[in-house]
C-alpha atoms as one frame of an Amber mdcrd trajectory, in Angstrom:
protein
 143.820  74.149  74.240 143.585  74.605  70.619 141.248  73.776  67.514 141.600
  70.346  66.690 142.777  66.946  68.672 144.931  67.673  72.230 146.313  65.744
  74.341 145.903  66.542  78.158 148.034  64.823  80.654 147.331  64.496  84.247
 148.458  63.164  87.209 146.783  60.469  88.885 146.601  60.959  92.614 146.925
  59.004  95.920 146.224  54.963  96.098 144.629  55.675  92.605 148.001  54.995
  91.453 148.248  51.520  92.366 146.657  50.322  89.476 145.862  46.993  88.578
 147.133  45.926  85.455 144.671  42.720  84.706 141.986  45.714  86.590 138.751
  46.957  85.341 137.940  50.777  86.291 135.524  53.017  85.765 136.875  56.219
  84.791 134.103  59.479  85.979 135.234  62.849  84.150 133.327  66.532  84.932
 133.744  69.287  82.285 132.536  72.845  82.786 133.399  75.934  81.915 134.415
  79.237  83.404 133.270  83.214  83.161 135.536  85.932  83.300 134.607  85.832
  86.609 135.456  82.465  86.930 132.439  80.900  88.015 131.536  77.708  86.564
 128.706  77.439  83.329 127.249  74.918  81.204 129.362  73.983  78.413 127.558
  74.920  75.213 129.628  73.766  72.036 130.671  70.177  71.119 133.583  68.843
  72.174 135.145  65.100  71.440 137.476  62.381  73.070 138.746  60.032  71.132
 140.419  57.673  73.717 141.355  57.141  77.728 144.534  55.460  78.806 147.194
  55.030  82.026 150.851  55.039  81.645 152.622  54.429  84.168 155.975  56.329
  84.429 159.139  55.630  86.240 159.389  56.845  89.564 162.594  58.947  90.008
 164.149  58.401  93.611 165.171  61.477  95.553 169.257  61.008  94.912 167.794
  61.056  90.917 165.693  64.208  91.709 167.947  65.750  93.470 170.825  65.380
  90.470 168.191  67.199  88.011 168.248  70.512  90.443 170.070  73.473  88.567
 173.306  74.219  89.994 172.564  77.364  91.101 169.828  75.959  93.881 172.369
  73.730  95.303 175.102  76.283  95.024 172.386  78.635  97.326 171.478  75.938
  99.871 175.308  75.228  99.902 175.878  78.801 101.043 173.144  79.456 103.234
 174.163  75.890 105.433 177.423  78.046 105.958 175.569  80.967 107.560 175.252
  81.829 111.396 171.687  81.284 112.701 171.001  84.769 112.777 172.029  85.405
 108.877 169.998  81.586 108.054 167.099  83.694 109.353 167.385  86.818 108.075
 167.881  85.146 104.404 165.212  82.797 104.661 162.436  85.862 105.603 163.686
  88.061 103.336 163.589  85.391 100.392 159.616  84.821 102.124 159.026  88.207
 102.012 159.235  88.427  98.176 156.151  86.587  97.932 154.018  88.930  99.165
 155.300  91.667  97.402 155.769  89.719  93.704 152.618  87.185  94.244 150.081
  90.137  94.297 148.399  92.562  92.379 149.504  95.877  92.634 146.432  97.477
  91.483 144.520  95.942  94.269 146.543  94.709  96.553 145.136  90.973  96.487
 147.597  88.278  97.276 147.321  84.660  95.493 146.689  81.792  97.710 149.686
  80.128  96.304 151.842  81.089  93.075 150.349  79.722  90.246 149.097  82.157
  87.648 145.568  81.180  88.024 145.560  80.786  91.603 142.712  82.985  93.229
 143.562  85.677  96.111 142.888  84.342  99.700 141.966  87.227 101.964 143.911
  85.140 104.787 146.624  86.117 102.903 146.107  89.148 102.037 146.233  89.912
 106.567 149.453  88.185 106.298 150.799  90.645 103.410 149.536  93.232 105.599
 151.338  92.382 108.052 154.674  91.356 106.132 154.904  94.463 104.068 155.722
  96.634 107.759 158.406  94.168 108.268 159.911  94.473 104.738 160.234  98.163
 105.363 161.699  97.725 108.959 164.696  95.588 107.153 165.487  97.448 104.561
 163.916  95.514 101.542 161.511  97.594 100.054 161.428 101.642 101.209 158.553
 102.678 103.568 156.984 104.783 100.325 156.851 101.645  98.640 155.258 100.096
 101.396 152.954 102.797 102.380 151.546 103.075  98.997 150.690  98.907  98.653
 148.800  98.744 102.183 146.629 102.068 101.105 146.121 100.295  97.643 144.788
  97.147  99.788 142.845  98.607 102.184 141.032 100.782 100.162 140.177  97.672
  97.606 138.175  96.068 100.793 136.976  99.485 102.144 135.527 101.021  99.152
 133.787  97.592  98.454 135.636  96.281  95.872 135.909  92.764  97.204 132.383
  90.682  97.136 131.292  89.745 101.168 128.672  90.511 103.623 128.164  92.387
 106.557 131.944  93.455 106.914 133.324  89.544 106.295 134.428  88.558 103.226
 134.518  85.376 100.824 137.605  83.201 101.576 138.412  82.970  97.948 138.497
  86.103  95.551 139.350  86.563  91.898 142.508  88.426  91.816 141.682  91.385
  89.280 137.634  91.846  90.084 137.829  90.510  94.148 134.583  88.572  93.164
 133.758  85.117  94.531 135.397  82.334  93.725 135.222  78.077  93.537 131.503
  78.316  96.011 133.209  79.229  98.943 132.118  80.235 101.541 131.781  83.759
 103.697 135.014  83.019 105.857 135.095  84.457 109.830 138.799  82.893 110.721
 139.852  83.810 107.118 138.337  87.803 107.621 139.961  87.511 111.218 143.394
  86.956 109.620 142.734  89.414 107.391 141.255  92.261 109.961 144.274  91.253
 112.551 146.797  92.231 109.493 144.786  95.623 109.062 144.976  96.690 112.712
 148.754  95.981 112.632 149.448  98.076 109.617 147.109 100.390 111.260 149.223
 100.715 114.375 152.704 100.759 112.488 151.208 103.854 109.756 149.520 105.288
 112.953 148.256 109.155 112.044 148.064 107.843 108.480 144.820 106.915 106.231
 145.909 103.391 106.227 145.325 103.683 110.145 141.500 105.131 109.505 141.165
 102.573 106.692 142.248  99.556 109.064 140.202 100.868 111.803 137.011 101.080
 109.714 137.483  97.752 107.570 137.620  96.589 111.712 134.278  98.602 112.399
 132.296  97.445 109.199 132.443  93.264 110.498 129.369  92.300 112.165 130.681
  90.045 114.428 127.181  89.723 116.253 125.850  88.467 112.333 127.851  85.388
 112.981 126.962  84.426 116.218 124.757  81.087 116.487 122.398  80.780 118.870
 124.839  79.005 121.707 126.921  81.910 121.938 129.807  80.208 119.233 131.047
  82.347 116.366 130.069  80.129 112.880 132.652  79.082 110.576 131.078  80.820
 107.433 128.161  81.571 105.597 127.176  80.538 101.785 124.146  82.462 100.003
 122.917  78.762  98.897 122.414  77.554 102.400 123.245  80.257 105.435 125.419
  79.547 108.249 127.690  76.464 107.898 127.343  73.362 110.278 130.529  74.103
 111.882 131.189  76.381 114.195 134.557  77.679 116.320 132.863  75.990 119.470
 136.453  74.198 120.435 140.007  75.139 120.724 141.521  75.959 117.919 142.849
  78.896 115.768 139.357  80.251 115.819 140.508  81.771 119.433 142.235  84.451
 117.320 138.494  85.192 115.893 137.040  85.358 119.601 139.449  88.219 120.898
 138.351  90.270 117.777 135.398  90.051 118.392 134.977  90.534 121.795 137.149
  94.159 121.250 134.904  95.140 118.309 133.956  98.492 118.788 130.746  98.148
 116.956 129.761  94.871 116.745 131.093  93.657 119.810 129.826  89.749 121.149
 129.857  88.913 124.452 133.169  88.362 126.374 130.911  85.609 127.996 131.356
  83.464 124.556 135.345  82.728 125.193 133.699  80.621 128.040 131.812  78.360
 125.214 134.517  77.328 123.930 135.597  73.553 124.568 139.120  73.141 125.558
 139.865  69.475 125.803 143.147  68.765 127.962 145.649  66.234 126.695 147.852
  64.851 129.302 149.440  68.710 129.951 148.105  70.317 127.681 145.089  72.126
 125.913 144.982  70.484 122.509 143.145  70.451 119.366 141.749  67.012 117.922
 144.088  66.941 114.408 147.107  68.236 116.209 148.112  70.330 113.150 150.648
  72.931 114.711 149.335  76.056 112.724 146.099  76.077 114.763 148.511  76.836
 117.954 150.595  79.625 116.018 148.141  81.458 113.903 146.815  83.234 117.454
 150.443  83.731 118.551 151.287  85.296 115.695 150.128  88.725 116.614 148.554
  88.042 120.020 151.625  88.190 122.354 150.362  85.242 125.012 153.369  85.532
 127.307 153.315  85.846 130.689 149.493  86.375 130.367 146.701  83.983 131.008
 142.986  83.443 131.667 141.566  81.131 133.810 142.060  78.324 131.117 145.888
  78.460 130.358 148.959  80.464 129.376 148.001  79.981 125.278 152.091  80.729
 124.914 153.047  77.970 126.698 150.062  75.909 125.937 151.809  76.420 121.952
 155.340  75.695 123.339 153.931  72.082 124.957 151.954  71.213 121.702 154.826
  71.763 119.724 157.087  69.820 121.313 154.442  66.962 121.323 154.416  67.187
 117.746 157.766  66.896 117.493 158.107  63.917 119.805 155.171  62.444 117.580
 157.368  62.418 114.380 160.365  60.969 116.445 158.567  57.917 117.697 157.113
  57.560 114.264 160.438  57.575 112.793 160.928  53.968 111.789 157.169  54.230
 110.008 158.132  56.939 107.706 161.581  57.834 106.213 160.768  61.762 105.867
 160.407  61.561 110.048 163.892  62.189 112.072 165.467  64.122 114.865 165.682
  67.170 112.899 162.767  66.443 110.533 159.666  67.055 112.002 156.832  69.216
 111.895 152.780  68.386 110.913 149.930  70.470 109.907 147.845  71.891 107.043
 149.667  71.774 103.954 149.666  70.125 100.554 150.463  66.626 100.102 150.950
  63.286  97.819 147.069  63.300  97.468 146.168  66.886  97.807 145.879  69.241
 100.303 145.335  67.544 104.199 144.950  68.279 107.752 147.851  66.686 108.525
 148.675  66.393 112.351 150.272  64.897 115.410 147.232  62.081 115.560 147.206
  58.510 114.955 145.478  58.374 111.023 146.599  61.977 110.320 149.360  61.680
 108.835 151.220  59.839 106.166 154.884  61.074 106.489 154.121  64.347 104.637
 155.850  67.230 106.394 155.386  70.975 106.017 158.536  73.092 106.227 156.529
  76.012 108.071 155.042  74.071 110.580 158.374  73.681 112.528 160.169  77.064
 110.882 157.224  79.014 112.284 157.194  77.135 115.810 160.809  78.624 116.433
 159.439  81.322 118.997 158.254  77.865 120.665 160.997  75.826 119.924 164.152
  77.565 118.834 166.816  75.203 119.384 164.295  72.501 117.568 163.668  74.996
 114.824 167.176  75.519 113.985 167.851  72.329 114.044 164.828  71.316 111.492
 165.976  74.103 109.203 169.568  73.313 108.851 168.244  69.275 108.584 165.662
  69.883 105.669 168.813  72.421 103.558 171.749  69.886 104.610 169.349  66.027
 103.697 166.752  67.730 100.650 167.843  71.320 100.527 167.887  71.734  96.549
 164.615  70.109  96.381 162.851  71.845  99.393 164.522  75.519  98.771 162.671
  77.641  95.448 161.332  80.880  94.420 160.630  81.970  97.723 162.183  79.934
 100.132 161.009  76.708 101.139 158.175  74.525  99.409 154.878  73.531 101.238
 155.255  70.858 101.765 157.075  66.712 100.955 157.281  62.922 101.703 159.858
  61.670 101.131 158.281  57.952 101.450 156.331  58.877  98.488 159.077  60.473
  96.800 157.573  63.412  96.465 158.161  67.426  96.531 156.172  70.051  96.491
 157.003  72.590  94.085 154.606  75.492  95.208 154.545  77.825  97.831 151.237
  78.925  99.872 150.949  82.462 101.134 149.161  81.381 104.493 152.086  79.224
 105.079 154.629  82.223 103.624 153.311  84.388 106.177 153.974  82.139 109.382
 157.039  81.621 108.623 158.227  85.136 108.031 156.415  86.901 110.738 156.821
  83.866 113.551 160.586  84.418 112.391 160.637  88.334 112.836 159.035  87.329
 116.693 161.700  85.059 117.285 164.320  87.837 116.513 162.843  90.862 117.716
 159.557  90.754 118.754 158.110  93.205 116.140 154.876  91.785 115.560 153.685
  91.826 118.333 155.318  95.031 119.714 152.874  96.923 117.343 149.946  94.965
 117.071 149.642  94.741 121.254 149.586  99.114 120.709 145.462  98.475 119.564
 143.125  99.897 122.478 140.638  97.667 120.980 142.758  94.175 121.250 144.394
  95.643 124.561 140.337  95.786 125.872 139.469  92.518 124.598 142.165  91.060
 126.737 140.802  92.581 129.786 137.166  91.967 129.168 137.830  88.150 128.521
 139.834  88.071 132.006 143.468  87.793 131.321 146.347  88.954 133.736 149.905
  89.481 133.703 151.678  86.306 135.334 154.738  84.362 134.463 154.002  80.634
 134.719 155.824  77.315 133.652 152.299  75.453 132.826 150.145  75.774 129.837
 147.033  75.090 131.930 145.965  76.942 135.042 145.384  74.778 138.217 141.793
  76.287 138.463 140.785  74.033 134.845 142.689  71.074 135.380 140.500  70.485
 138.354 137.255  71.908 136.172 138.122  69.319 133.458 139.095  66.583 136.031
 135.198  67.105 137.028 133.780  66.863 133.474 135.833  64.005 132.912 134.278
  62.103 135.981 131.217  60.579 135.024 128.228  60.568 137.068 126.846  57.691
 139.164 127.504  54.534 137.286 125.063  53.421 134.931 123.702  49.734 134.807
 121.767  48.050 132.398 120.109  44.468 132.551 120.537  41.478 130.043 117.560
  39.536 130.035 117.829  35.923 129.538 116.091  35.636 125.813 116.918  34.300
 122.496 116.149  37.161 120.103 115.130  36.606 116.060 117.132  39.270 114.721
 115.338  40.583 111.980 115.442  44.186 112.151 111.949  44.003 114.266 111.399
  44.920 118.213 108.330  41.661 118.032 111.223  39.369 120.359 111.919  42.136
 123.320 108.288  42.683 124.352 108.695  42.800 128.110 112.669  43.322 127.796
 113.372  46.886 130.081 114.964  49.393 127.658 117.197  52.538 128.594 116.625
  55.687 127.003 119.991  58.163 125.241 118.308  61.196 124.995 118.228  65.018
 123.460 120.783  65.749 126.618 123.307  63.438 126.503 125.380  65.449 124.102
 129.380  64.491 123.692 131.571  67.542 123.935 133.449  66.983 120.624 134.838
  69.333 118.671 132.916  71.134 115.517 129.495  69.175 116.889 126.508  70.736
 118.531 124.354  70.060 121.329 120.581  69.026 120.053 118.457  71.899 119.619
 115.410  69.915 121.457 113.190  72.789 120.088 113.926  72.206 116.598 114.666
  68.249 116.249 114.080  64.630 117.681 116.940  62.481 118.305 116.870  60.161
 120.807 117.254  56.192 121.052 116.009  53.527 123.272 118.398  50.338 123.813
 117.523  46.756 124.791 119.393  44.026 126.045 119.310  40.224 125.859 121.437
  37.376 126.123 121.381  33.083 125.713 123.918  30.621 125.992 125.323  31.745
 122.119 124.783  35.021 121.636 124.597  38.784 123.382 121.599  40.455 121.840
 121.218  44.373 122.007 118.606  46.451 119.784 118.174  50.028 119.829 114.838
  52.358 118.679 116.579  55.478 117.342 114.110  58.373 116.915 115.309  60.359
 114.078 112.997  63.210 111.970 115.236  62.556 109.171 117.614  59.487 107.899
 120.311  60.465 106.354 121.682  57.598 103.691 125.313  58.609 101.935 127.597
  55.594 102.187 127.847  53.474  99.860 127.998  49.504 100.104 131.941  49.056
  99.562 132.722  52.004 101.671 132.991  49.830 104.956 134.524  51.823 107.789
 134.103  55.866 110.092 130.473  55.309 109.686 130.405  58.179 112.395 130.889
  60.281 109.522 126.544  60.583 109.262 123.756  58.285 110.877 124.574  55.180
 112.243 124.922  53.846 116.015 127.756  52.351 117.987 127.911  49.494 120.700
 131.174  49.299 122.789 131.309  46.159 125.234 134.280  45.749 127.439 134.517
  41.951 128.089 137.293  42.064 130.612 138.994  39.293 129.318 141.990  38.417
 126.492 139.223  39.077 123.495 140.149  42.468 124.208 137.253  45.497 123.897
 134.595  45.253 121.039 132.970  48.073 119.464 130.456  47.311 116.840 129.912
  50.275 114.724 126.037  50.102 112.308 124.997  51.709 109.382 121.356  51.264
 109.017 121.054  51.554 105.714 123.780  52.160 102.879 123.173  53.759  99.366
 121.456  50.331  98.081 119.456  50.072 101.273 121.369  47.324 103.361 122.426
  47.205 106.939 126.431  47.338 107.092 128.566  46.984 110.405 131.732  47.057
 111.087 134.577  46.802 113.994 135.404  49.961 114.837 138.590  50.844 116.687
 138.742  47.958 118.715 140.928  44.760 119.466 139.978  43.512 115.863 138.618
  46.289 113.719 137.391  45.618 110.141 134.015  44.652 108.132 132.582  42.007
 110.292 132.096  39.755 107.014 136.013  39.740 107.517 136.943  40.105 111.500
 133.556  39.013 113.129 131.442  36.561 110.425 129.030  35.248 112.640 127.494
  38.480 113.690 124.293  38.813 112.813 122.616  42.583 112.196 119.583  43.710
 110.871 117.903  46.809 110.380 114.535  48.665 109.640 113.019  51.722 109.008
 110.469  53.120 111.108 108.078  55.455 111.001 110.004  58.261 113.020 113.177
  56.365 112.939 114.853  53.492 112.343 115.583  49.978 114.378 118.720  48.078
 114.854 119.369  44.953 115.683 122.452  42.484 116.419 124.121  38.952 118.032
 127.189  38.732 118.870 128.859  35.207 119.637 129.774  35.114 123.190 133.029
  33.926 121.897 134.240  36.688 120.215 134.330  38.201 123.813 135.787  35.795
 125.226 133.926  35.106 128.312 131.497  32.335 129.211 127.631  34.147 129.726
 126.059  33.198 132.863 123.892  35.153 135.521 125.469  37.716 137.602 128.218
  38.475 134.544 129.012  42.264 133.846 130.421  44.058 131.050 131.815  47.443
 130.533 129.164  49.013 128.162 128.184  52.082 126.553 125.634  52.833 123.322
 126.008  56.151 121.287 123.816  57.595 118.118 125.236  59.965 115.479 123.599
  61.992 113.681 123.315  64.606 110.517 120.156  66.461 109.317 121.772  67.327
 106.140 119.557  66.630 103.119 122.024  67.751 100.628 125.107  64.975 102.197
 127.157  64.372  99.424 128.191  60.332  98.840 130.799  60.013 101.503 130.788
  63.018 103.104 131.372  63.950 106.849 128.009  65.371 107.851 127.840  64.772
 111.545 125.994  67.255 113.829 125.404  65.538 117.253 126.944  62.706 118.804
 125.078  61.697 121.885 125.908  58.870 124.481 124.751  56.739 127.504 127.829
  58.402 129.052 127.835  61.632 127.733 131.781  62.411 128.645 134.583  63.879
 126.624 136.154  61.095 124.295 134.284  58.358 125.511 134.879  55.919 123.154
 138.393  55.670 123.761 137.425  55.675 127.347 136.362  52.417 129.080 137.102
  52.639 132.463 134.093  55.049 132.309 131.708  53.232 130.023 128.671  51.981
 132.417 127.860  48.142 133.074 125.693  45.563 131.674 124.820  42.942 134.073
 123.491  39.814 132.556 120.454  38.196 134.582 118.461  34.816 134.942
């Protein structure tokens, strides 16, 4: 900006686009300014605007984008659809490879997250670089001098503490010339695992070197033990402002990668006993992550070589080569939804989108027809002939829009007409190193040479064995047993018309049944109730009349968290609220009746969640009533729901599939909005039990 009037132009993002002409908005803006280190300060001098307005531009198709690529793009993507796989490949990493060796400083060695000039470093991938700069050397792009001389430069920079982190982990986000902190984040373990697994394979590849010593004591400094939470889990991250972070590595996911580290540590080693905390939810074949994004099943593989080894869970190589094929499958049947979908355009995970960056995934709400080049290049050690094929369909259909700089973009949709025109380095690096695997098995050659991962292995129990599954016969009967609930649960109805008024005056004398501190949900990135440190429990009632079913619960709660706001009318899992699910048995179909005691203005809101007919009940379900209180330890709900929205006729003897669950956050700092769930707990405490009714318990109705 300059002295005077400017004129800044931005992009608005997502549904915020659909504006309404004949509308009335209110527009929110946030100025600050930056340090040299580029932390955020108060703004001190005067500044003025003299007006806000929309314009609304013409949307160019992808035929009209595509004409405005220089002919020297299409001229490349032209030539490299006329290569043999093996030469496709071999251009593709070597064009990757560039970004780690033009996108970084080579003072430091820091890599950018992504290449824009002001884009921070991102230790991830700085492992990756680590990692990639061996492989340049190996083909021929750069000499091994030149190589040599960048991974000392690095290594040293995180050594000699020249990159702000504690206890041997560092910030996920650095400033690229000072390695301070950046944007708030947060004291990364995954993102210092990348990094540390790069280290050890440089280490191993300049073996007798300094880089080796380096790499082995940047390994040695991380206090693995630091981040350990009381229930034997590793901790996402730490922050200065508030300690550990909610969320921990306590279910299958890329965090596995994190676990074998630090299990082998040879100075801060955790027990081999916490790879047995981890949750490892089975879908149909397969051990699977909840967002299905395909980089959580590569990131491990990258420099872990799973075949023909397993533990007593699964063969994680073939667990990858099933997920990935699911996820390809998953963009297939969703074809017809989205136009970017086909046969040989597929591929969902992390990446940048329309709106911003996403955990896009093979799940139903995950995605939006955004694909991510890397997520099926990098899956072609899982999937070769499917990766081929996805490469040479994304260059033949949206080549000159897809290819740049350094290969292919992060990500595009083409049902939104849109294409990235960036590049990631976490992204960069899965693609060229899953690629090297695929052709010769490099990475992992080298990085399988560390005594220290080579020990891990053996401490956490895995053996040599070729196998066609992805999960071993021992846990598919282990999970069969957590999945089978305990004796059924019934609960009575007593005949009773209730006042519902938020009050418990109506059910004196109604039985209640009692959710308490252990009946925790396994879900993934939620804890078990510390029963030490918190209350949370909830008593539930029952009632029923000719009109109306009747159920109240007591929810003892320390603290009531309140961040949704009136008009935000749907997930209310997200932070403290309670959920009903009935299972009428008949046409109606099921009906779950999710409750938000209280929103930002103080009102009860409920909503159909998930269900035959989900939506604000004002819209789907008008004649429910619901009311709500605040206690002194707690809160009270109550509701009525119209037998006829069930579709059965009430009378003594009837039963219903039933089940009542309470989330809950402590967090006193929830942002409007936010996810801040902790615990989940249930009447039948199983593994995805709300999409579950055949196990939900019963609620008999009685004279």
């Amino acid at each position: 900006m300059t002295k005077g009037w400017n004129k800044i132009q931005f992009e608005i993002a997502g549904a915020m686009k659909d504006l309404n002409p004949d509308g009335k908005y209110m527009v929110y803006l946030a100025f600050a300014g930056f340090d040299k280190k580029n932390k955020k300060i108060p703004l001190v001098d005067p500044f003025y605007i003299d007006g806000i307005y929309t314009e609304k531009s013409k949307i160019m198709t992808v035929e009209e984008q595509m004409a405005m690529v220089s002919p020297e793009i299409k001229e490349e993507v032209q030539k490299m659809l006329q290569m043999s796989d093996d030469e496709l490949l071999e251009y593709i990493q070597k064009k990757t490879f560039y970004y780690f060796w033009n996108e970084a400083n080579p003072e430091n060695g820091l890599v950018r997250d992504r290449n824009k000039e002001d884009a921070p470093c991102s230790i991830a991938a700085v492992g990756f670089a680590l990692t990639a700069i061996p492989v340049g050397i190996e083909r021929g792009w750069i000499t091994y001098e030149e190589g040599y001389e960048r991974v000392l430069k690095t290594l040293k920079t995180f050594v000699e503490g020249k990159v702000e982190g504690k206890n041997g982990f560092f910030y996920h986000f650095v400033d690229m010339n000072t390695g301070s902190r950046v944007w708030n984040c947060e004291v990364s373990s995954i993102d210092t695992a990348l990094l540390v697994a790069g280290a050890l394979f440089a280490g191993e590849y300049f073996k007798g070197t300094e880089v080796e010593k380096l790499a082995d004591q940047l390994y040695r400094n991380v206090n693995w033990q630091w981040m350990l939470a009381e229930d034997g889990t590793l901790y996402m991250g730490w922050k200065p402002e508030g300690g550990f972070l909610n969320a921990k590595w306590d279910s299958f996911n890329e965090g596995i990668l994190a676990y074998v580290l630090a299990i082998g540590s040879p100075t801060h080693p955790i027990p081999a006993k916490s790879w047995d905390k981890i949750f490892r939810p089975i879908h149909e074949n397969y051990i699977s992550c909840p967002t299905e994004s395909l980089f959580v099943y590569q990131y491990p593989n990258i420099w872990i070589d799973f075949r023909d080894k397993e533990d007593k869970y699964a063969s994680y190589f073939n667990n990858a080569r099933i997920a990935t094929r699911y996820n390809y499958l998953f963009c297939v049947m969703n074809r017809f939804k989205y136009r970017t979908y086909d046969f040989d355009i597929w591929g969902l995970s992390a990446s940048d989108g329309p709106a911003g960056y996403k955990h896009y995934g093979a799940s139903e709400g995950n995605h939006d027809g955004t694909v991510a080049p890397y997520a099926s290049i990098s899956s072609i050690v899982f999937t070769p002939d499917l990766s081929m094929k996805a490469i040479r369909g994304m260059l033949e259909k949206y080549g000159p829009l897809l290819w740049r700089k350094y290969g292919f973009v992060s990500a595009f949709n083409v049902d939104a007409n849109w294409f990235s025109k960036e590049h990631i380095g976490i992204d960069q690096g899965d693609i060229l190193l899953m690629i090297e695997n695929s052709r010769s098995g490099f990475v992992w050659k080298i990085f399988m040479k560390n005594e220290y991962i080579q020990k891990a292995l053996k401490k956490i129990g895995f053996v040599e064995k070729k196998s066609e599954y992805a999960v071993t016969p021992w846990y598919l009967k282990e999970y069969e047993k957590i999945l089978t609930a305990p004796s059924e649960k019934i609960a009575v109805a007593v005949k009773k018309t209730i006042t519902v008024d938020g009050k418990l005056n109506d059910w004196k004398g109604v039985p209640y049944n009692v959710v308490d501190e252990d009946m925790n949900v396994p879900v993934a990135g939620l804890k078990k109730v510390n029963k030490r440190k918190q209350i949370l429990h909830s008593y539930f009632y029952a009632a029923w009349d000719e009109n109306y079913l009747y159920l109240a619960a007591r929810v003892f709660d320390e603290y009531v968290v309140v961040n949704i706001a009136p008009d935000d009318l749907g997930a209310f899992y997200r932070t403290d609220s309670i959920e009903f699910y009935i299972d009428p048995h008949s046409e109606a179909g099921i009906f779950k009746l999710a409750v938000l005691p209280f929103d930002t203005e103080g009102h009860v809101q409920a909503v159909r969640h998930e269900d035959a007919k989900p939506g604000p009940i004002s819209e789907v379900a008008p004649e429910v009533k619901v009311a709500s209180s605040r206690t002194e330890n707690g809160y009270i709900v109550e509701v009525a729901i119209p037998f006829k929205y069930l579709g059965v006729i009430p009378k003594d003897g009837l039963k219903l599939g039933f089940c009542h669950t309470v989330h809950n956050s402590n967090r006193r700092d929830a942002k409007i909005g936010e996810y801040v769930r902790e615990n989940m707990l249930s009447w039948i405490p199983l593994p995805e039990i709300w999409a579950r009714p055949e196990k939900w318990g019963t609620l008999e109705l009685k004279e």
